[in-house]
C-alpha positions as CSV (number, residue, x, y, z in Angstrom):
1,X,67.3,100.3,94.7
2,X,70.8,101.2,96.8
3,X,70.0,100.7,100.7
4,X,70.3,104.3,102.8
5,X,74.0,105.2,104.4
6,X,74.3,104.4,108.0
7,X,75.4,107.0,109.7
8,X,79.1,105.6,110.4
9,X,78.8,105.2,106.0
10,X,77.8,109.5,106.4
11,X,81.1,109.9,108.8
12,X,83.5,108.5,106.9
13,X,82.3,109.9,103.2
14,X,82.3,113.5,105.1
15,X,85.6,112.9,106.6
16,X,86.9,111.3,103.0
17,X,85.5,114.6,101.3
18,X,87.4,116.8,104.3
19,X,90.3,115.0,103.8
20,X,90.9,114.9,99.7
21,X,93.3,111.8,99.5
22,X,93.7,108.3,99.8
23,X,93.8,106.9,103.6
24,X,94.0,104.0,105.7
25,X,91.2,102.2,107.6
26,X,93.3,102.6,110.4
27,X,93.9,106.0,109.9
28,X,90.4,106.6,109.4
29,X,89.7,105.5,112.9
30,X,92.5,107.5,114.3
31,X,91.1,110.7,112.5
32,X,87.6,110.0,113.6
33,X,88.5,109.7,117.1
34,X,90.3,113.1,116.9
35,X,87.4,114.7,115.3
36,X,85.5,113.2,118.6
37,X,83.5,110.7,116.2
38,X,84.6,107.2,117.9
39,X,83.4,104.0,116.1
40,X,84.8,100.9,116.0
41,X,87.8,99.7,113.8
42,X,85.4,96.8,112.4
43,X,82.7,99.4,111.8
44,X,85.2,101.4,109.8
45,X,85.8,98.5,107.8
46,X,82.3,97.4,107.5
47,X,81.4,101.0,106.2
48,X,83.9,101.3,103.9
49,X,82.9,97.7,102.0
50,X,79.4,99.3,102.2
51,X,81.1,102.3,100.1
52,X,83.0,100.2,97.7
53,X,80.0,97.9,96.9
54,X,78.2,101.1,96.3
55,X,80.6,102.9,94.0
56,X,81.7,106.1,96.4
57,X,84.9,105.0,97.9
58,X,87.7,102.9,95.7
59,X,90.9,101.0,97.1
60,X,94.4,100.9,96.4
61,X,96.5,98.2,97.8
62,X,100.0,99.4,98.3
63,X,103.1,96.8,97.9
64,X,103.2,96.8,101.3
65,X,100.3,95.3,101.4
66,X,98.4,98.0,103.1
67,X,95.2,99.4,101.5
68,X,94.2,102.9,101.1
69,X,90.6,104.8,100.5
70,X,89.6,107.6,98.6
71,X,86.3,109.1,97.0
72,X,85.9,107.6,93.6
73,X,87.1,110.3,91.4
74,X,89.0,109.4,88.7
75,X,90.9,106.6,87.8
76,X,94.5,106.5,89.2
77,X,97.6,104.9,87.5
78,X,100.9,104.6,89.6
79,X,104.2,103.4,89.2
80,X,105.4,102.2,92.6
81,X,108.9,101.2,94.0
82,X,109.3,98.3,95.5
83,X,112.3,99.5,97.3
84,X,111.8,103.1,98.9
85,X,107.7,102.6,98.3
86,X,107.3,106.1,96.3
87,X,104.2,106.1,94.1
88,X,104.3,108.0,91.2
89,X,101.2,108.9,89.5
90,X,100.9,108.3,85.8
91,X,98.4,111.1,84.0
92,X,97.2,109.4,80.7
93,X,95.5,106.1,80.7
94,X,96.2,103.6,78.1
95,X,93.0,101.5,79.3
96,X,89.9,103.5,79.2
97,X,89.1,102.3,75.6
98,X,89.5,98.2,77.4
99,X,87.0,100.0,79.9
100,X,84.3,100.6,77.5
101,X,84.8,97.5,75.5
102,X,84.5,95.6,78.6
103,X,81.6,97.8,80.1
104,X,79.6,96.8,76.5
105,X,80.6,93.5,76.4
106,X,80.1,91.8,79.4
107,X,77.5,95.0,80.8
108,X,79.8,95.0,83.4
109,X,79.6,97.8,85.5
110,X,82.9,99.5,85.7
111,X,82.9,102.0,88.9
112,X,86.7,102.5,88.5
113,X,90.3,100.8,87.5
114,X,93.4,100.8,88.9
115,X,96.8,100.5,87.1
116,X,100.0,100.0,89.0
117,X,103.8,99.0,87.6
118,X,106.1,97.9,90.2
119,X,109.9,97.9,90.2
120,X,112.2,100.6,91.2
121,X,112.5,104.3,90.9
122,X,115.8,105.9,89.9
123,X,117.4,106.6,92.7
124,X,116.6,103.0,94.3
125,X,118.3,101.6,90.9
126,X,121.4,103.6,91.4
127,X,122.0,102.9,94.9
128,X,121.2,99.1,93.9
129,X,123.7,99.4,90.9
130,X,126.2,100.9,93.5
131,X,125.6,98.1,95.9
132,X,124.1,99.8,98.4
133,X,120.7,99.8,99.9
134,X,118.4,102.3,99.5
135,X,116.8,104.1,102.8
């Protein structure tokens, strides 16, 4: 049996739900300060490993290194430039059947996957072909 939200957990699933796309902890703090909701940055982050742990909010670590959260919807597939940083989402998922297999052979629970390529988009490859950098 799953432990109750806290109510900093209640904030930031609300504000997730508000909010419909993928955002930084920092961010989070920011937006919750605006909405005069203050908590703590270490709070934010505490909640949101709460929510992970529990299935409701996923992660996707950027090249940058930064992560971003999101209500666990659907599993997202990206292809990412490691130039300009555009992410490009992918729509069909060549993994979902892997999923299953896993999920029955190891009863693993799966709450979501990620799948990111990283390289460089079109107009980062031309401007690296012409020798120039890319903004």
């Amino acid at each position: 049996m799953k432990s109750p939200r806290t109510r900093s957990q209640e904030r930031i699933l609300n504000l997730l739900k508000t909010l419909n796309r993928a955002i930084s902890a920092q961010d989070i703090y920011v937006e919750l300060r605006t909405r005069s909701q203050t908590m703590g940055l270490a709070t934010v982050y505490r909640a949101l490993d709460a929510l992970k742990l529990e299935g409701s909010v996923q992660v996707r670590t950027l090249a940058n290194g930064e992560s971003l959260y999101s209500l666990v919807k659907e599993d997202r597939h990206h292809l990412t430039c490691l130039q300009c940083g555009a992410s490009i989402p992918i729509e069909e998922c060549p993994v979902h059947d892997l999923e299953d297999q896993l999920h029955r052979s190891y009863q693993f629970k799966i709450f979501y996957h990620t799948l990111e390529f990283f390289g460089l988009c079109t107009q980062c490859q031309l401007a690296h072909t012409n020798g120039q950098p890319s903004d």
